[in-house]
C-alpha positions in Angstrom: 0.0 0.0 0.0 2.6 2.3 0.9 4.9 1.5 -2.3 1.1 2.3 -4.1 0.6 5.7 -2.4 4.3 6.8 -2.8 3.8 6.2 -6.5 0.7 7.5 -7.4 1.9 10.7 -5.1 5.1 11.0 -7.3 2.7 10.6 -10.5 0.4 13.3 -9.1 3.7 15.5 -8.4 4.9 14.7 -12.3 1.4 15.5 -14.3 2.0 18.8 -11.9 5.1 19.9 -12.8 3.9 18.7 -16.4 0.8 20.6 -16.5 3.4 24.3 -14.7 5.4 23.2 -17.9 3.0 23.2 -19.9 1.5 26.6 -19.0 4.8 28.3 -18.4 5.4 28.0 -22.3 1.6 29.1 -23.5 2.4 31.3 -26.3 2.5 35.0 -25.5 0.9 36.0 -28.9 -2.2 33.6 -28.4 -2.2 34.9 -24.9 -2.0 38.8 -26.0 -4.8 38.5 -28.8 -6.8 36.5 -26.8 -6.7 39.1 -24.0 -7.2 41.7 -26.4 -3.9 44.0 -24.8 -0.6 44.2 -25.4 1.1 45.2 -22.2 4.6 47.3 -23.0 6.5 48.8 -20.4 8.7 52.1 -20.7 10.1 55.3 -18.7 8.4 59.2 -19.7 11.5 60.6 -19.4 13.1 59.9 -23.3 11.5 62.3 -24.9 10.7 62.6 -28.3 10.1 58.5 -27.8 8.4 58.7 -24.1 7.5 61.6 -22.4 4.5 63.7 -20.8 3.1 66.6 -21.9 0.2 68.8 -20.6 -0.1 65.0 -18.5 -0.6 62.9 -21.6 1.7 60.2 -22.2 2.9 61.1 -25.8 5.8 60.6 -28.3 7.5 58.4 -31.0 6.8 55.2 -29.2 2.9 55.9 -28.4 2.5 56.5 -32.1 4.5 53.6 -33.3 2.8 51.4 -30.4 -0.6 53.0 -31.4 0.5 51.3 -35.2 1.5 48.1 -34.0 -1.8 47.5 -32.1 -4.1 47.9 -35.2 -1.3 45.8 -36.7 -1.7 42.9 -34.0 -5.7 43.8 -33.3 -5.0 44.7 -29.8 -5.2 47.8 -27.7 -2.1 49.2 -25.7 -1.8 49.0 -22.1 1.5 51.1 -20.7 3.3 50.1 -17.8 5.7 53.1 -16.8 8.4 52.8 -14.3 12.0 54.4 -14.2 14.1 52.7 -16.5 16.3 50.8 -14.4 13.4 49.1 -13.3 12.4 48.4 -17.3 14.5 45.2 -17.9 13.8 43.5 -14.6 9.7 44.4 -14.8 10.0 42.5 -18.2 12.0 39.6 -17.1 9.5 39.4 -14.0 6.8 39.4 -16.5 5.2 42.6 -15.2 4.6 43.4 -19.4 4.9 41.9 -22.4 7.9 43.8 -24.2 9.8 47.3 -23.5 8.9 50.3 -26.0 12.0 52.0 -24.7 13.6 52.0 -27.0 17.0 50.8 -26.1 20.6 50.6 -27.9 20.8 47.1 -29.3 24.1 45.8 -28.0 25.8 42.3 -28.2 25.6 42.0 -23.9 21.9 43.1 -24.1 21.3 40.6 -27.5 22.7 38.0 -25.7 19.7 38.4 -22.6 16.8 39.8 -25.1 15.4 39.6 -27.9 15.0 43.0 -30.0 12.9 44.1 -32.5 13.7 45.4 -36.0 15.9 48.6 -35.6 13.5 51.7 -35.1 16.1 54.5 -34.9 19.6 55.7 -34.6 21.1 55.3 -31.5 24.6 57.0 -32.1 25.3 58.9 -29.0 26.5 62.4 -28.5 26.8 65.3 -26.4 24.5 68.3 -25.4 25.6 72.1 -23.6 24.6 74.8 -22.5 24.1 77.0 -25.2 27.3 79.7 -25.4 29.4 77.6 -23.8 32.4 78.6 -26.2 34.8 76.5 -23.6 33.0 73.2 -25.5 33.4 72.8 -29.0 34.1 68.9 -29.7 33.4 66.1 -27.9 36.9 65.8 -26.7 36.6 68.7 -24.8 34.9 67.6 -21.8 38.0 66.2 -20.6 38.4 66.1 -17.3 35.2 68.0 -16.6 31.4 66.7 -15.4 29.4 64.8 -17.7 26.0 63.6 -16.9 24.0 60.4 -18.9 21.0 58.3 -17.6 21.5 55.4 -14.7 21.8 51.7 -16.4 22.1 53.4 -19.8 24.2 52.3 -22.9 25.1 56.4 -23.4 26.3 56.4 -20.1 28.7 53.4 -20.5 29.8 55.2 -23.8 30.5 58.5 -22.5 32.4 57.1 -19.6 34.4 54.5 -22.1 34.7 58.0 -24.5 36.3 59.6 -21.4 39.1 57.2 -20.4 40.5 57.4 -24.1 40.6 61.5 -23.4 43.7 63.8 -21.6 41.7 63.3 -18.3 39.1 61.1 -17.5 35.7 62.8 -16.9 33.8 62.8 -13.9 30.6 61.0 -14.7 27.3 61.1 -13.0 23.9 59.2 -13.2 20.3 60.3 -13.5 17.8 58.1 -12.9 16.6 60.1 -15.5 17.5 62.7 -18.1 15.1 65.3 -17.7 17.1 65.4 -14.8 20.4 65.5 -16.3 19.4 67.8 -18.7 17.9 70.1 -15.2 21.5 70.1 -14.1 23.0 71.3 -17.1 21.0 74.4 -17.6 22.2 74.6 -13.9 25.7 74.5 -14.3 26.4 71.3 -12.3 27.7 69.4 -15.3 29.3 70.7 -18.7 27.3 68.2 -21.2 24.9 65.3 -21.2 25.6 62.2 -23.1 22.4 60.7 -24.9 21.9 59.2 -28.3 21.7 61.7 -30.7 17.7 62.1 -32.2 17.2 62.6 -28.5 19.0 65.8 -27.3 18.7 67.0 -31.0 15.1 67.4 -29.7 15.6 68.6 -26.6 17.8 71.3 -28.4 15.2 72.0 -30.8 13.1 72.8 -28.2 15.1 75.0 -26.1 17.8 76.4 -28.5 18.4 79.5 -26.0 19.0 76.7 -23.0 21.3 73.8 -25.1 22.9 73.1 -28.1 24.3 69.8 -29.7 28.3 69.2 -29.9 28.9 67.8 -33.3 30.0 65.6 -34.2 28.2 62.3 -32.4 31.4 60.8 -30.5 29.8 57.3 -30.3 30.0 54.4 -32.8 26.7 54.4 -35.2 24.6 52.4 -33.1 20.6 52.0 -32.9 17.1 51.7 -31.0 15.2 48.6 -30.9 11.9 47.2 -28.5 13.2 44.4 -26.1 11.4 41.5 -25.9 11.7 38.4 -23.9 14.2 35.0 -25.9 12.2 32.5 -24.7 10.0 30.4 -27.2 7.1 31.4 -26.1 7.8 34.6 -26.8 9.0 33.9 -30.5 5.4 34.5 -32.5 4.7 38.0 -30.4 8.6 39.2 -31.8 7.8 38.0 -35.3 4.7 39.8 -35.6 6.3 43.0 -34.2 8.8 42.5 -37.0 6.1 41.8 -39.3 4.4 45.0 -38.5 7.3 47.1 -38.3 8.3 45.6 -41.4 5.0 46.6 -43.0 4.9 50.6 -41.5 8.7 50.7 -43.1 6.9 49.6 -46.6 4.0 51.7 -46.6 5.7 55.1 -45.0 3.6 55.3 -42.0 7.2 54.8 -39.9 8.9 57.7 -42.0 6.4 59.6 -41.4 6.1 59.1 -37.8 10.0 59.3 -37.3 9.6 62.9 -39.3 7.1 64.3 -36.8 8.9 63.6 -33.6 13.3 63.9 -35.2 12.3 66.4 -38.5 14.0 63.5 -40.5 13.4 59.9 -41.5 16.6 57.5 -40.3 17.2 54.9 -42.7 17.5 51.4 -40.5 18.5 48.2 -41.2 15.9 45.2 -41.1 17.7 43.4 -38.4 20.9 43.4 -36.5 22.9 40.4 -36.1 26.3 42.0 -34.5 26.2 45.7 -32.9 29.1 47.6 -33.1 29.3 47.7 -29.3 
C-alpha cells in the first residue's frame, strides 16, 4: 500500500510539474490577442520617444505602439516605471515587451530579444548654449558629464572619457530630464544621450542647449526588447512583421519625421552591434 501511495503521489507530483510546464510556455501571442492587450513597459523621461506633456503620455513610441496595435488587433496598455526598473519588470513578467527604446548591443542581444531597428542610436553630447569652452566632444575632458542610470550612453561616454587627456567625472540620472535640469544649472558641462534625442531637446530649447557635433559614439541603434524565450518567439515575429509593413507603406517615415524632422534609414535586423 505504501509502495502504491508513494507512487501515485510522485505521478500526481509529475502531471503537476507537467501541466506548470505546460503553461509556463503558452504562447505570449495567443495569450496577447486573446486578451485583447498588449502590455509594453517604458520610462516618460526619453522624450521625443516617451515623455508627458500637458499629463498625456505622448511621443515616438505611443504612435508607433498605437501602429502596431491595429497591426496585431490589440489595444495598448502602458506600464511606466523608471528605466532601471524596465529590464527586470519584463523579465519578472510585469509586461509583455519594452517600447523603450534601447541601444541594441551584443551583452543586451545576448539576454533579449530585439525588434527590427527603429532609430539611430549613435550617441552624442549636449551644452549649454554659449558655452564657447566646449566645441568637440573631446573637450569635456576632465570635466562633469551627466548620462542616464543603467544606460548604454552612459557606458559610452564614460568609455569615450578614459581614451581623453583626463578622465571625466561622470554622474547618473535616474533620469534625463534630470540630467538635462543640471546642465541648464551648471552642475555638469554636457549630457551624453543618443543623438535624435537631445537633437530634440535642443530644438526645443535652442536659448538653453545646443548639440556638440560631431556624435562621438559608434553608429549604433534603438530597438523594443522582448523576452528570448519560445514562447515569446510569435509575439517578436509579428512586431517584425508590422514594423516591417509601417517601413513599406511610409507610415514609420512619417512618424519618425514628426517627432526627429528627419526619416533615419534602419536596417531590417541586426545580427552584431558595433558595441
Amino acid at each position: 500500500m505504501k509502495l502504491k501511495t508513494l507512487m501515485t503521489t510522485a505521478m500526481a507530483g509529475f502531471i503537476g510539474l507537467a501541466s506548470l510546464g505546460a503553461a509556463h510556455a503558452e504562447d505570449i501571442l495567443d495569450k496577447v490577442k486573446a486578451a485583447g492587450i498588449l502590455k509594453v513597459g517604458t520610462e516618460t523621461a526619453f522624450a521625443p520617444f516617451d515623455f508627458i506633456d500637458a499629463g498625456e503620455h505622448v511621443g515616438l513610441n505611443v504612435d508607433l505602439f498605437a501602429e502596431i496595435g491595429k497591426e496585431l488587433g490589440v489595444s495598448i496598455e502602458w506600464v511606466t516605471l523608471p528605466w532601471d526598473g524596465v529590464f527586470p519588470g519584463l523579465e519578472s513578467g510585469k509586461f509583455d515587451m519594452v517600447a523603450g527604446p534601447a541601444t541594441i548591443t551584443n551583452a543586451r542581444m545576448e539576454r533579449f530579444r530585439f525588434s527590427s531597428p527603429i532609430a539611430e542610436a549613435t550617441v552624442a553630447l549636449l551644452k549649454k548654449a554659449g558655452d564657447d569652452s566646449i566645441t568637440k566632444p573631446e573637450d569635456i575632458a576632465g570635466k562633469a558629464v551627466g548620462s542616464g542610470k543603467a544606460t548604454a550612453q552612459l557606458a559610452q561616454v564614460i568609455e569615450f572619457g578614459n581614451t581623453l587627456s583626463s578622465p571625466i567625472e561622470a554622474k547618473e540620472y535616474v533620469s534625463f530630464n534630470e540630467a538635462y535640469a543640471d546642465l541648464a544649472a551648471g552642475r555638469v558641462v554636457a549630457v551624453a544621450n543618443s543623438f535624435p534625442n537631445i537633437a530634440y531637446v535642443a530644438a526645443q530649447r535652442p536659448e538653453t542647449f545646443a548639440v556638440i557635433e560631431p556624435p562621438f559614439g559608434v553608429k549604433t541603434y534603438f530597438g523594443f526588447p522582448g523576452r528570448p524565450e519560445p514562447e515569446y518567439a510569435t509575439l517578436m515575429d509579428a512586431i517584425d512583421a508590422a514594423l516591417a509593413t509601417m517601413k513599406a507603406d511610409g507610415r514609420m517615415g512619417t512618424i519618425q519625421k514628426k517627432w526627429f524632422g528627419v526619416e533615419f534609414d534602419t536596417p531590417a535586423k541586426i545580427t552584431k552591434a558595433a558595441i
